[in-house]
VOBA-1610 file (N, C-alpha, C; in pm, whole numbers, padded with zeros to 5 digits, always signed):
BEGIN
Unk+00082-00721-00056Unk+00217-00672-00084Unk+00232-00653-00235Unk+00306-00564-00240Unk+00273-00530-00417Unk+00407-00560-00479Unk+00393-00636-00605Unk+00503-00735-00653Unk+00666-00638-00665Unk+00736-00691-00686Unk+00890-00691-00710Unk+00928-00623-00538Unk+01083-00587-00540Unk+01107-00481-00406Unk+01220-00408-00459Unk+01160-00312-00337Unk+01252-00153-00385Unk+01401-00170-00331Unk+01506-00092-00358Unk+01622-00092-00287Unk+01668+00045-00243Unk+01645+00090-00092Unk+01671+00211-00066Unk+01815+00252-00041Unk+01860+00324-00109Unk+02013+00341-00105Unk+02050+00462+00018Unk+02108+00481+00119Unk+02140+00604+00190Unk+02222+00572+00302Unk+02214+00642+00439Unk+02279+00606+00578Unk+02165+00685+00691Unk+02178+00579+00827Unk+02090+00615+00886Unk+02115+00718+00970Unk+02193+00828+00895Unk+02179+00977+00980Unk+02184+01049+00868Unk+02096+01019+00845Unk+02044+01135+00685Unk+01882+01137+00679Unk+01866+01301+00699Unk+01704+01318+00697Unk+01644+01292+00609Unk+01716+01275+00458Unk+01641+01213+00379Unk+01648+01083+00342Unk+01710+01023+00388Unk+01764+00925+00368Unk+01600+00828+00482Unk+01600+00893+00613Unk+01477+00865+00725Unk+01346+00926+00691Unk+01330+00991+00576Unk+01221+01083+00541Unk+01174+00945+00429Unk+01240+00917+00341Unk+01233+00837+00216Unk+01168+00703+00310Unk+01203+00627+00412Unk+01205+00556+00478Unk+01059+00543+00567Unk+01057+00666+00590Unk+00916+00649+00669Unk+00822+00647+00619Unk+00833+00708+00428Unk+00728+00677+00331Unk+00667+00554+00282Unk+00804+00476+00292Unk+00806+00348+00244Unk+00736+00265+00300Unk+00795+00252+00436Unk+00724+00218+00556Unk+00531+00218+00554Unk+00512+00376+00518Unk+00343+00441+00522Unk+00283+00377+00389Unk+00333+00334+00295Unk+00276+00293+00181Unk+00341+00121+00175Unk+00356+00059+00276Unk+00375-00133+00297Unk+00445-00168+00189Unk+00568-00115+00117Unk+00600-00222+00054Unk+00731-00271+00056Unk+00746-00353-00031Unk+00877-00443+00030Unk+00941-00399-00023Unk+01082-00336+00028Unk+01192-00232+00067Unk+01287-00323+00119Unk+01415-00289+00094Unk+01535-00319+00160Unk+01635-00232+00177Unk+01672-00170+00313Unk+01739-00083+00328Unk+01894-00129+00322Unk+01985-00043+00229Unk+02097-00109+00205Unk+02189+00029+00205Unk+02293+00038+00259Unk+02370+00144+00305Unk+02459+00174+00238Unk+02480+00304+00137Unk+02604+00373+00104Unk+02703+00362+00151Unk+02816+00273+00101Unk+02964+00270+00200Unk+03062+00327+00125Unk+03179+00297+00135Unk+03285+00338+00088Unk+03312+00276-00044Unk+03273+00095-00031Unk+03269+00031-00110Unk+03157+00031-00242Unk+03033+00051-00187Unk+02912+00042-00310Unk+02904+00199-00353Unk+02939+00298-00287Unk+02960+00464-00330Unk+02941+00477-00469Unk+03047+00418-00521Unk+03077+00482-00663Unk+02946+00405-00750Unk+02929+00291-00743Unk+02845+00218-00826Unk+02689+00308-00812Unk+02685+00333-00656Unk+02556+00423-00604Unk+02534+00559-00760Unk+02610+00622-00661Unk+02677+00734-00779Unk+02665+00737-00920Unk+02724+00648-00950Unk+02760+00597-01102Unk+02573+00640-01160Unk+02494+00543-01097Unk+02368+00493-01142Unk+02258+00613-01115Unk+02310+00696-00987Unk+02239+00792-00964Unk+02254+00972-01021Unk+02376+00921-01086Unk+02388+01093-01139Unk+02370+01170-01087Unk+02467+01137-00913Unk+02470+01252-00777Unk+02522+01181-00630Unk+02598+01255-00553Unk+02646+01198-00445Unk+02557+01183-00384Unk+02405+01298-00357Unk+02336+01292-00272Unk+02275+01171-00259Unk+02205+01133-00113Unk+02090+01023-00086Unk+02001+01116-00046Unk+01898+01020-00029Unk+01874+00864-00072Unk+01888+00850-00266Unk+01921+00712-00244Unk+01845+00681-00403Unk+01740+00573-00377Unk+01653+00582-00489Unk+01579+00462-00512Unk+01607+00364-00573Unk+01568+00250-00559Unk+01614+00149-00689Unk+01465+00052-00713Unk+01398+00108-00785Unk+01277+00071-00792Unk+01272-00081-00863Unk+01152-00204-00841Unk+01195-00281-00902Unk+01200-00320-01051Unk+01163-00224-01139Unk+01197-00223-01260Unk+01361-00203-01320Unk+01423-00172-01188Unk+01588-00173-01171Unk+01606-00009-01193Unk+01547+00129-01217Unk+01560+00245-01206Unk+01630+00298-01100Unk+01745+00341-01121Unk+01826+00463-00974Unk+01755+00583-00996Unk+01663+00619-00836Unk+01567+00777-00856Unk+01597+00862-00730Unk+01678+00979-00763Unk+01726+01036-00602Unk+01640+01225-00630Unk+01649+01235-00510Unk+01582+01345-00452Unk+01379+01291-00390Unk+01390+01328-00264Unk+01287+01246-00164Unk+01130+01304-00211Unk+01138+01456-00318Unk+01003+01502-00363Unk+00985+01424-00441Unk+01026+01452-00546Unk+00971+01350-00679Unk+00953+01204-00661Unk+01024+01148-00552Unk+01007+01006-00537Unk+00883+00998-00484Unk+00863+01098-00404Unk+00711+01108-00356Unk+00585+01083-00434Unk+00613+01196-00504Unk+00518+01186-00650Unk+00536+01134-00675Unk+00600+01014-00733Unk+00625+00889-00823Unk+00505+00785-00733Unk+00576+00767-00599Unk+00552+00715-00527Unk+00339+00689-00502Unk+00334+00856-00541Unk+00159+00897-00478Unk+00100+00844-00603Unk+00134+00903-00758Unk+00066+00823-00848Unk+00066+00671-00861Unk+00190+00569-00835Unk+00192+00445-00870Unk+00085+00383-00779Unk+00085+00436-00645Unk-00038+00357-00528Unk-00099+00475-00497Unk-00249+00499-00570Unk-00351+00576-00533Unk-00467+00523-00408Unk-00404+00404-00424Unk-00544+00308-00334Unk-00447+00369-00175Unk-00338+00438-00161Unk-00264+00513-00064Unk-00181+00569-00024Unk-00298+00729-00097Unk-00219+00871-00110Unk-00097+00889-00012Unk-00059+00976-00039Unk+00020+01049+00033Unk+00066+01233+00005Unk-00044+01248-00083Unk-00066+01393-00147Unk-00206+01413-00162Unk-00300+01514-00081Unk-00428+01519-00110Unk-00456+01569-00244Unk-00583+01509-00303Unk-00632+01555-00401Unk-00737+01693-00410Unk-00772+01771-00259Unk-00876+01838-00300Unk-00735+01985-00284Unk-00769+02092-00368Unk-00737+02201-00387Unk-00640+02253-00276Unk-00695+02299-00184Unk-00647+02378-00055Unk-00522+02280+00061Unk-00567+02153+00064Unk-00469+02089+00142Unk-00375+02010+00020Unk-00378+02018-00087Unk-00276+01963-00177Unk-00144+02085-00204Unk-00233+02263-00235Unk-00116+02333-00206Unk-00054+02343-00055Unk-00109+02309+00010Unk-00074+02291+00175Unk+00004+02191+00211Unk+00001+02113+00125Unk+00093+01972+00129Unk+00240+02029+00046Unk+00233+02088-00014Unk+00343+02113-00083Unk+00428+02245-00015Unk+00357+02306+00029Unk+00415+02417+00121Unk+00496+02381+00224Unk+00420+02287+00320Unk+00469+02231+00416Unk+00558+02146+00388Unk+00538+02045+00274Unk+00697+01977+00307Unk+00808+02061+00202Unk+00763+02181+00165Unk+00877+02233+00079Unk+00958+02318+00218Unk+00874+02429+00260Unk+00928+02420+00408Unk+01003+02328+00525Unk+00946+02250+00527Unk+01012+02131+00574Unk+01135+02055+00544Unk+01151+02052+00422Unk+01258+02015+00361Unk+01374+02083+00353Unk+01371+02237+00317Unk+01480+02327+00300Unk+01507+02399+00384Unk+01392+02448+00532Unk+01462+02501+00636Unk+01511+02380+00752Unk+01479+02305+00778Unk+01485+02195+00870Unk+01631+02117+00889Unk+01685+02090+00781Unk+01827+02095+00758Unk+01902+02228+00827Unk+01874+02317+00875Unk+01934+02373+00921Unk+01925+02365+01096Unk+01827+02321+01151Unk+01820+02264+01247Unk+01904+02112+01279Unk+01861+02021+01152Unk+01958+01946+01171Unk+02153+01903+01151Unk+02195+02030+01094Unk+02322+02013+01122Unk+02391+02144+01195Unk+02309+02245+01260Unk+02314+02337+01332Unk+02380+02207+01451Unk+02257+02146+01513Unk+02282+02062+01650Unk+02362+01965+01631Unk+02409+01880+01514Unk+02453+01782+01459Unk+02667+01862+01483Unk+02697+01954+01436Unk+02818+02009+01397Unk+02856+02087+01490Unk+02783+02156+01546Unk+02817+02325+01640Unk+02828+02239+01741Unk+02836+02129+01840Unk+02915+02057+01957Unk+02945+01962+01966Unk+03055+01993+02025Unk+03196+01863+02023Unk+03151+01762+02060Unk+03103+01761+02198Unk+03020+01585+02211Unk+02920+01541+02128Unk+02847+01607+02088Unk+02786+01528+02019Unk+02853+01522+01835Unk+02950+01581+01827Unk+03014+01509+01689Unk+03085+01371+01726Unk+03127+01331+01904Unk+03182+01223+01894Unk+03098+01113+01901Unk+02973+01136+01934Unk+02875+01020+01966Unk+02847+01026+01826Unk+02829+01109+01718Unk+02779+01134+01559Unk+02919+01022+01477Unk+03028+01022+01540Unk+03115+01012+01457Unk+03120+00804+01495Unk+03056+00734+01527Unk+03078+00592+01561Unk+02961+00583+01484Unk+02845+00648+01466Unk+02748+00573+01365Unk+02819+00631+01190Unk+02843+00728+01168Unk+02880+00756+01054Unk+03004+00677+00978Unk+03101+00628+01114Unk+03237+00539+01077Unk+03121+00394+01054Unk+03063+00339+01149Unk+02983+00218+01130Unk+02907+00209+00964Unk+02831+00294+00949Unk+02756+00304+00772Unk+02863+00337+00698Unk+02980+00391+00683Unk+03089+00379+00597Unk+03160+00291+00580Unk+03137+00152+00696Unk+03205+00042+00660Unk+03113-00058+00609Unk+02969-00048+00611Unk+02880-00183+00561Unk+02797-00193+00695Unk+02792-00153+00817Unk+02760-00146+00937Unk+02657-00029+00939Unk+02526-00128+01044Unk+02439-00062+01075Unk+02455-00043+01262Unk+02430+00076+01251Unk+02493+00158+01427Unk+02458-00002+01551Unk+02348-00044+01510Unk+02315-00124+01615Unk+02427-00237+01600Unk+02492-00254+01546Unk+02601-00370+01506Unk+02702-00357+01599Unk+02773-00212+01646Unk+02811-00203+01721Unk+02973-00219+01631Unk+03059-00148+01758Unk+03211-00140+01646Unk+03350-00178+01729Unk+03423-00241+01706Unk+03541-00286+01775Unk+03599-00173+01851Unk+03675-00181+01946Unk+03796-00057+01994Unk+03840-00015+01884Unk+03946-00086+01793Unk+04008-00041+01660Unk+03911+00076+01595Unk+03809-00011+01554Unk+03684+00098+01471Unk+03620+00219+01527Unk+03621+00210+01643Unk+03591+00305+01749Unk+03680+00435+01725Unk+03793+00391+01752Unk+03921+00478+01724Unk+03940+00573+01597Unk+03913+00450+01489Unk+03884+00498+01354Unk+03772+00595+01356Unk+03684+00554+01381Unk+03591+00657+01394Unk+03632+00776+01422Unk+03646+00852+01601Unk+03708+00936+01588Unk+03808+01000+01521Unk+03898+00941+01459Unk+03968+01023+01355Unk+03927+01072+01232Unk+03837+00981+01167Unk+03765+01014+01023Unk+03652+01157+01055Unk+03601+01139+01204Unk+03508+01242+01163Unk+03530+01363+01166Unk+03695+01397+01182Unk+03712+01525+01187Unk+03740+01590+01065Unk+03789+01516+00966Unk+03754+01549+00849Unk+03602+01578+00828Unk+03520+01493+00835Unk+03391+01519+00813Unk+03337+01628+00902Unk+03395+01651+00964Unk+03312+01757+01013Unk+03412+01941+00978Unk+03508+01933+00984Unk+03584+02031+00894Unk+03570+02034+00757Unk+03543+01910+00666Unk+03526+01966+00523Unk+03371+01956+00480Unk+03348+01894+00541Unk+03178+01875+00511Unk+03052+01966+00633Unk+03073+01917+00769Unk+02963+01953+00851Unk+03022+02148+00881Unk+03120+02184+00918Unk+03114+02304+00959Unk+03084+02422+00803Unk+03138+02359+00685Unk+03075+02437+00554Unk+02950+02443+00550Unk+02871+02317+00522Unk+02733+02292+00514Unk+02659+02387+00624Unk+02677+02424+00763Unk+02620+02544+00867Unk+02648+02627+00808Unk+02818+02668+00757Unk+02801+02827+00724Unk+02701+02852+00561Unk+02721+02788+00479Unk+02592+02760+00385Unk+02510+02814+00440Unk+02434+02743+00508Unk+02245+02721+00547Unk+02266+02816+00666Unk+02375+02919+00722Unk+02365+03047+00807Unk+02335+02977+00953Unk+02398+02887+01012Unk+02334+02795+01125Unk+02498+02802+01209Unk+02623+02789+01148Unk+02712+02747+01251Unk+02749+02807+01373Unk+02838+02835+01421Unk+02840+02837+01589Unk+02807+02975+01601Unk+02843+03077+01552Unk+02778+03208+01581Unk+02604+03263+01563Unk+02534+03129+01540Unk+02351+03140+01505Unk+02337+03045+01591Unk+02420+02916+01656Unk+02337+02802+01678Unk+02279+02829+01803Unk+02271+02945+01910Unk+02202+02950+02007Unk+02036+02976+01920Unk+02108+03073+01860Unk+01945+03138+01747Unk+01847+03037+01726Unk+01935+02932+01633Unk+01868+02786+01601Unk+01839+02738+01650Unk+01829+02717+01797Unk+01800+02613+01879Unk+01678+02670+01962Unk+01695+02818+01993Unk+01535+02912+02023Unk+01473+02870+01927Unk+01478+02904+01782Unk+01394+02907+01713Unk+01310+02717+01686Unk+01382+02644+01685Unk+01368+02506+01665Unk+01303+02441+01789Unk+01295+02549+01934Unk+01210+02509+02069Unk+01088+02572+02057Unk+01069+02680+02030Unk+00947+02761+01967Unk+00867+02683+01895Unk+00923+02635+01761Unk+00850+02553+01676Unk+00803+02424+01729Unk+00847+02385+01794Unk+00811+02270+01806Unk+00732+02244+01900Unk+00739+02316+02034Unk+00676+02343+02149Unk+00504+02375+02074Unk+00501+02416+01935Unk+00379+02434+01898Unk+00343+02320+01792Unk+00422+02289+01738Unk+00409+02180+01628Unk+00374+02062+01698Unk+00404+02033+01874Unk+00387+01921+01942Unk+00187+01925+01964Unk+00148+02039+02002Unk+00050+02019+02012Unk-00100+01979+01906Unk-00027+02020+01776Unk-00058+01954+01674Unk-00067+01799+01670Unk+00040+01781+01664Unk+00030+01631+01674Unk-00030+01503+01785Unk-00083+01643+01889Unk-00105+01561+02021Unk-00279+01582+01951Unk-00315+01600+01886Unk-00462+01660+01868Unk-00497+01570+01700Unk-00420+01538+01604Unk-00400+01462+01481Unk-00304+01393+01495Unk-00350+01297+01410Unk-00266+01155+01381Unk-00137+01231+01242Unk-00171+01332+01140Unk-00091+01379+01059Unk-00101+01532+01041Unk-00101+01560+00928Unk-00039+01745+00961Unk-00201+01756+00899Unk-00242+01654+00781Unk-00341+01700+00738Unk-00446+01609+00807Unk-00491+01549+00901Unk-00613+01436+00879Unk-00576+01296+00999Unk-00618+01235+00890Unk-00619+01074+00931Unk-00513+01061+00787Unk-00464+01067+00751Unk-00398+01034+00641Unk-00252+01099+00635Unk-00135+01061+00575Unk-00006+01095+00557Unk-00011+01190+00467Unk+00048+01297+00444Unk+00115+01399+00334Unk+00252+01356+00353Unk+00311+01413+00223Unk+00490+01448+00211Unk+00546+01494+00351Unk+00519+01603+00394Unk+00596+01678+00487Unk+00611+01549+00630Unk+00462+01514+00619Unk+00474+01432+00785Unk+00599+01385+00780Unk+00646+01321+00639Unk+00785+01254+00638Unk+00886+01288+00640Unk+00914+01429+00618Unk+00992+01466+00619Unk+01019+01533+00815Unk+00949+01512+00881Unk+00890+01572+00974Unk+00984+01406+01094Unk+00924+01326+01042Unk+00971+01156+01093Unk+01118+01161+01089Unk+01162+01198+00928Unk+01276+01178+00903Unk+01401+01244+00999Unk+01332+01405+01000Unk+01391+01469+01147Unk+01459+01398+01241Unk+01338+01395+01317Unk+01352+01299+01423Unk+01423+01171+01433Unk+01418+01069+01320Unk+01482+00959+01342Unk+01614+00987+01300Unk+01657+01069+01248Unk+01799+01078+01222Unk+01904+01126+01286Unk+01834+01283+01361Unk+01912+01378+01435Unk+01815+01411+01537Unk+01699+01452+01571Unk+01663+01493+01683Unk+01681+01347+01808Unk+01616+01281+01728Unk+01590+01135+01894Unk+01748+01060+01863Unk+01799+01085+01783Unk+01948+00994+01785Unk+02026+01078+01809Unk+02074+01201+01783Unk+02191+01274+01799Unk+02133+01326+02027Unk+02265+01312+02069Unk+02225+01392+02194Unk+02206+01504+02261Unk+02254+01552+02184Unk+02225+01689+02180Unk+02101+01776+02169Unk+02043+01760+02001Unk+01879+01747+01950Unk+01824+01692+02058Unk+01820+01573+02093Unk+01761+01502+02215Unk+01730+01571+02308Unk+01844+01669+02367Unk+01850+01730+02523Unk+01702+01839+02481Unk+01735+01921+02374Unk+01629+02003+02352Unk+01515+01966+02300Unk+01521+01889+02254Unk+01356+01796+02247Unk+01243+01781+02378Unk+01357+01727+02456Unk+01346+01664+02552Unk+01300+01767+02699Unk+01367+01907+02677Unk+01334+01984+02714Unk+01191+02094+02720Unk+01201+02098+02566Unk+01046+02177+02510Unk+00947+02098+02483Unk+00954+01974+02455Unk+00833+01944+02376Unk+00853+01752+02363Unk+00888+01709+02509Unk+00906+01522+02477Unk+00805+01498+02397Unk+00664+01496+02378Unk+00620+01426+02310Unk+00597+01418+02169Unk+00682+01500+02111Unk+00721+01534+02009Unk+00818+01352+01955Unk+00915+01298+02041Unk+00952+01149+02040Unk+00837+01122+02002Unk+00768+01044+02103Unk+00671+00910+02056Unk+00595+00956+01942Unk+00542+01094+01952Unk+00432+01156+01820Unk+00521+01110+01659Unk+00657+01164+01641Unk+00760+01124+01550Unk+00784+00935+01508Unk+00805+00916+01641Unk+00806+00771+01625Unk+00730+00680+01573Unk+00609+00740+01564Unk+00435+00694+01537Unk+00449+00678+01403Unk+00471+00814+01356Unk+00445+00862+01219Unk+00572+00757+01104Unk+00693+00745+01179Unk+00813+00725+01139Unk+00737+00542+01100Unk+00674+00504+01147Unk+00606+00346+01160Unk+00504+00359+01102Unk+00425+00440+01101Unk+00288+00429+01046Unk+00281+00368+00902Unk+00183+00272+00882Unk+00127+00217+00807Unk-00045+00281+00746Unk+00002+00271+00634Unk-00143+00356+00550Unk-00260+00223+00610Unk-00418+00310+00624Unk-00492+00249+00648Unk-00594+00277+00627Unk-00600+00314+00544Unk-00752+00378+00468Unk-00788+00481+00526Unk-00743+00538+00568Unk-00807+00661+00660Unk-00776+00787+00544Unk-00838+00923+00584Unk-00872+01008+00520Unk-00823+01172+00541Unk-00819+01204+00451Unk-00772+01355+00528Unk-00898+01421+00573Unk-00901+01544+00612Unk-00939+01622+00682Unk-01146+01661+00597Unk-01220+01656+00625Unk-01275+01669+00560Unk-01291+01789+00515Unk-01396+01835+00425Unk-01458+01965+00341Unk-01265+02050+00300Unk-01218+02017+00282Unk-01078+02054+00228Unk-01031+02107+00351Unk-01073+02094+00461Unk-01027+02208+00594Unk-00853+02180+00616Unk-00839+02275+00644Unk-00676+02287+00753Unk-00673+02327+00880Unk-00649+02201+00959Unk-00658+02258+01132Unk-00626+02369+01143Unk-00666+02425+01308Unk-00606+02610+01324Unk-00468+02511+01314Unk-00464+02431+01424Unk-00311+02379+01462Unk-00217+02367+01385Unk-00247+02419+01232Unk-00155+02434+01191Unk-00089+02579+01196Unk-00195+02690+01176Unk-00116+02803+01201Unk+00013+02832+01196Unk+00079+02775+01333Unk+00226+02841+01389Unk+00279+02761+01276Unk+00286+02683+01184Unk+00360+02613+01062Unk+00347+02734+00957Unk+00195+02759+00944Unk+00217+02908+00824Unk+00325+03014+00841Unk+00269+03036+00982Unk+00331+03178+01035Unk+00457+03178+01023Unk+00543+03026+01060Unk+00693+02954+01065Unk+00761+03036+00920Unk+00691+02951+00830Unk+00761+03002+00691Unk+00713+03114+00632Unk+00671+03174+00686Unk+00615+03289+00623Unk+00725+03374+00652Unk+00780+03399+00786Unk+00846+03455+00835Unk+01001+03406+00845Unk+00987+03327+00793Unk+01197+03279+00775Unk+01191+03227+00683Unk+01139+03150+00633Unk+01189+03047+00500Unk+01190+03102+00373Unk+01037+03233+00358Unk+00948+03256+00271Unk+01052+03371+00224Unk+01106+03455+00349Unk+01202+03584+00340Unk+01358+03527+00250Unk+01390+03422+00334Unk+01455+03333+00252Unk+01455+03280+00065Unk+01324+03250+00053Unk+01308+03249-00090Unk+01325+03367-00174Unk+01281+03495-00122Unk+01281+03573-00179Unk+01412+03677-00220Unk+01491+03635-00107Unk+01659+03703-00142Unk+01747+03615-00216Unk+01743+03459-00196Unk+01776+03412-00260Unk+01769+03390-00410Unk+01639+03394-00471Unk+01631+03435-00585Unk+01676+03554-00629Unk+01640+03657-00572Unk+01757+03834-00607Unk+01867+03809-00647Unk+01915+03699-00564Unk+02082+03664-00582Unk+02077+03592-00671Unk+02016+03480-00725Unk+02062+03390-00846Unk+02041+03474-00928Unk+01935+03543-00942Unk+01893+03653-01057Unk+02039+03754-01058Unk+02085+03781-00982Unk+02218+03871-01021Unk+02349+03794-01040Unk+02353+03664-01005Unk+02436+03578-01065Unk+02508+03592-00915Unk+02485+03637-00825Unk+02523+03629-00670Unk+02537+03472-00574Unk+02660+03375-00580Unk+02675+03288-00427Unk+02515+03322-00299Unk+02587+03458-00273Unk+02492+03431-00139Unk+02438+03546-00098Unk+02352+03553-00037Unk+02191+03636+00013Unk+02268+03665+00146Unk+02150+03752+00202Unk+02146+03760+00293Unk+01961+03749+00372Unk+01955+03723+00492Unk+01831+03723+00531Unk+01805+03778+00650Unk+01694+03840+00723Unk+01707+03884+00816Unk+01574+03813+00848Unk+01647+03752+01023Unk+01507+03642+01095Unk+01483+03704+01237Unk+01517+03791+01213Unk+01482+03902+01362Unk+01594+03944+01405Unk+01692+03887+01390Unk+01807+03970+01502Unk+01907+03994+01416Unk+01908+04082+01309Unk+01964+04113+01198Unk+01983+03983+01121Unk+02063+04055+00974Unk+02138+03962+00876Unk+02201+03838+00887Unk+02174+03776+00819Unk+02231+03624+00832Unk+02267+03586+00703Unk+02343+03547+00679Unk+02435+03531+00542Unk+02381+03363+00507Unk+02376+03371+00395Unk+02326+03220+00343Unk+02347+03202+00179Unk+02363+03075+00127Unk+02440+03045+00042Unk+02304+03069-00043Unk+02311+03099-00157Unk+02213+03110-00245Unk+02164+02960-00290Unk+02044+02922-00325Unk+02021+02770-00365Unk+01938+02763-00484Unk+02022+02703-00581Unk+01914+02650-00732Unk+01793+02594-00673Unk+01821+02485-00643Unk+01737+02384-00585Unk+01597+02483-00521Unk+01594+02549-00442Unk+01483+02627-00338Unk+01471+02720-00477Unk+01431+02766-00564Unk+01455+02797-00671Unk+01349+02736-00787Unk+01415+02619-00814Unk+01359+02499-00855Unk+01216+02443-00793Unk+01202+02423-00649Unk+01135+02395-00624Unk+00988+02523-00639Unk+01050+02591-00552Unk+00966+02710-00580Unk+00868+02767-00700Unk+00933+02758-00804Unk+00868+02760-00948Unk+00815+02620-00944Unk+00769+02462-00910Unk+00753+02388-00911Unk+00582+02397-00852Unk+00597+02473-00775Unk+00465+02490-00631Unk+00403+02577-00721Unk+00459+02684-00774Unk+00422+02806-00858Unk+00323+02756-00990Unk+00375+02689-01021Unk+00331+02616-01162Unk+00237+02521-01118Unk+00222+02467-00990Unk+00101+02406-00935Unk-00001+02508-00897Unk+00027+02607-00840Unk-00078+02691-00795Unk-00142+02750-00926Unk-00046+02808-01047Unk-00077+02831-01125Unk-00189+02759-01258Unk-00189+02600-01191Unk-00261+02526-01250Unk-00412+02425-01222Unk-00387+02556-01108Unk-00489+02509-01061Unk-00668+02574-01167Unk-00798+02502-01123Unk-00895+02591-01231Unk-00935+02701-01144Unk-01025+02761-01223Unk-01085+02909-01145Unk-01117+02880-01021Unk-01262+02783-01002Unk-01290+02758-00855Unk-01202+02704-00773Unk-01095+02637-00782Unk-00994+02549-00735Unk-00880+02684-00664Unk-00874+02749-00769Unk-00739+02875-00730Unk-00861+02972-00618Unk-00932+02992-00646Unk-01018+03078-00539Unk-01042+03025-00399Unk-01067+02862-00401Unk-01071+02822-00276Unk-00917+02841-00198Unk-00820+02794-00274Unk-00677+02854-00199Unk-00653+03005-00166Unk-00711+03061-00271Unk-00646+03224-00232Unk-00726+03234-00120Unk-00858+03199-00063Unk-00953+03215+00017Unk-00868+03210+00187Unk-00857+03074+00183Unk-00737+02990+00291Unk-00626+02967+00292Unk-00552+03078+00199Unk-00387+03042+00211Unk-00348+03174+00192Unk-00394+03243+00110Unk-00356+03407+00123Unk-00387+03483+00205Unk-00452+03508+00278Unk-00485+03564+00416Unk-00355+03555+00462Unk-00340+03410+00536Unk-00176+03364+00590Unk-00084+03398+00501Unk-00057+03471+00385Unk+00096+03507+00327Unk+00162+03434+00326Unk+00141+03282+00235Unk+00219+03154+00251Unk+00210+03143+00066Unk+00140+03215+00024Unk+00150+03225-00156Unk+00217+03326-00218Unk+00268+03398-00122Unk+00343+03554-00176Unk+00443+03547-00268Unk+00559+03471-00184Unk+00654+03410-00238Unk+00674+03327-00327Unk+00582+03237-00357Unk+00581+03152-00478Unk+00513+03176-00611Unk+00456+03275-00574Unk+00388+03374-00679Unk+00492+03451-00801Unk+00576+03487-00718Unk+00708+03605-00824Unk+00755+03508-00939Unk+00781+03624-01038Unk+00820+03503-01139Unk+00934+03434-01117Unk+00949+03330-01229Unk+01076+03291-01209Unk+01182+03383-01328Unk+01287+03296-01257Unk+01370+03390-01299Unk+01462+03304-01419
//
């Protein structure tokens, strides 16, 4: 066990908040999960320079929020167990995938999370529970119960139905979202039925973000559930695995390879996320709110994002730094698939 312990700041229906969590988990160390309330908020805040979760609170006493960089923090401090490959081709592959992962996936999860009424009321007793100091399994009085339902309609009028029209998901796409999120997964399951991770015997970023999914909104919300449950059950226990897994010396993939099984993941963002990057930047570049995108069945309106932006030039400046033989083995196995197109353009 490796000296001092971390303090994970968030609530347990937050994908990053379950993404941060399952890392922690994959790299053994001593962690204490402690919940954003109404009461510790501001101090959270105060220290983190942002509403968002998770934060970290590393034991040198540091507040560190956003779930990439903690990653990286995370992959250099314990090398004895990566969580970012070191050879060329599956390290930009690691970053693709959980950059993908990260910024379209949220739209799956508050597509199913917001767009129906029952399941905002089963959503709205764990969210009242972590706003009072309460973890869901604690369970909540009649009174609190009650409370619950009333608070979450705020939350879901000022917070959950904005956040869909944002990310182009609310009730006029969410049939869209929910094809598209059975598709994926119905193929992403068989991946996982064939590997222990996306790359190997070993964890990358994305797997976690992939866990985090699942433990937050697909296997807890009922809804996510029904369609899980429908296309692709073993997509649960495969999630559940990963969400627990403990590093164990194991290895990624050898000779730098990338399963076929990953494929339908290239093809995924190539074709929505990647189209996505690329209007969105048009728009920050013209000083434009919001894009538009087209994911097959015309236009879809979406909020423009620094952040996807940010990141993007982030991957860019990795690919870009890579050496001669190093950038040739990727263009070899990643440009073919049209998964470098987009991160290629300058920034802006």
């Amino acid at each position: 066990m490796f000296d001092g312990r971390y303090i994970m700041w968030g609530g347990e229906h937050s994908l990053f908040t379950r993404k941060l969590q399952a890392m922690l988990n994959y790299l053994a160390v001593d962690y204490e999960f402690r919940l954003k309330t109404a009461e510790s908020g501001p101090m959270v805040e105060g220290r983190l320079g942002t509403h968002f979760i998770p934060g970290l609170q590393t034991p040198e006493g540091w507040f560190i929020h956003d779930s990439t960089p903690i990653g990286l923090m995370l992959n250099a401090k314990y090398p004895d167990r990566p969580i970012l490959p070191s050879s060329p081709v599956q390290r930009i592959a690691a970053h693709l995938l959980e950059d993908w992962a990260d910024e379209w996936f949220g739209r799956y999860a508050i597509s199913s999370r917001w767009c129906y009424p029952e399941n905002i009321e089963h959503v709205a007793l764990g969210f009242y529970a972590n706003s009072i100091g309460k973890f869901f399994s604690e369970g909540l009085t009649v009174e609190e119960q009650q409370q619950a339902l009333h608070m979450i309609e705020g939350v879901r009028d000022n917070f959950g139905l904005h956040a869909c029209a944002n990310r182009g998901c609310g009730p006029d796409q969410a049939a869209a979202v929910r094809t598209d999120f059975e598709n994926l997964m119905s193929a992403v399951a068989a991946h996982y039925q064939q590997h222990p991770f996306l790359l190997g015997n070993c964890a990358s970023l994305a797997d976690f973000t992939f866990a985090g999914l699942f433990k937050a909104h697909i296997a807890a919300d009922p809804e996510p559930r029904s369609w899980i449950e429908g296309c692709a059950p073993s997509m649960l226990d495969s999630m559940e695995r990963v969400f627990n897994a403990r590093s164990d010396g194991g290895s990624y993939a050898p000779d730098d390879a990338l399963a076929d099984t990953l494929k339908p993941c290239f093809e995924h963002m190539r074709d929505s996320y990647h189209p996505f990057l690329r209007v969105s930047r048009e728009a920050l570049a013209a000083g434009e709110k919001w894009c538009e995108v087209d994911l097959g069945d015309g236009p879809v309106a979406m909020r423009s994002l620094k952040y996807s932006e940010i990141s993007r030039c982030h991957i860019k400046a990795e690919i870009e730094a890579l050496s001669a033989s190093d950038r040739a083995a990727v263009d070899a196995v990643l440009g073919p698939l049209g998964v470098l197109d987009a991160y290629l353009l300058p920034g802006i």
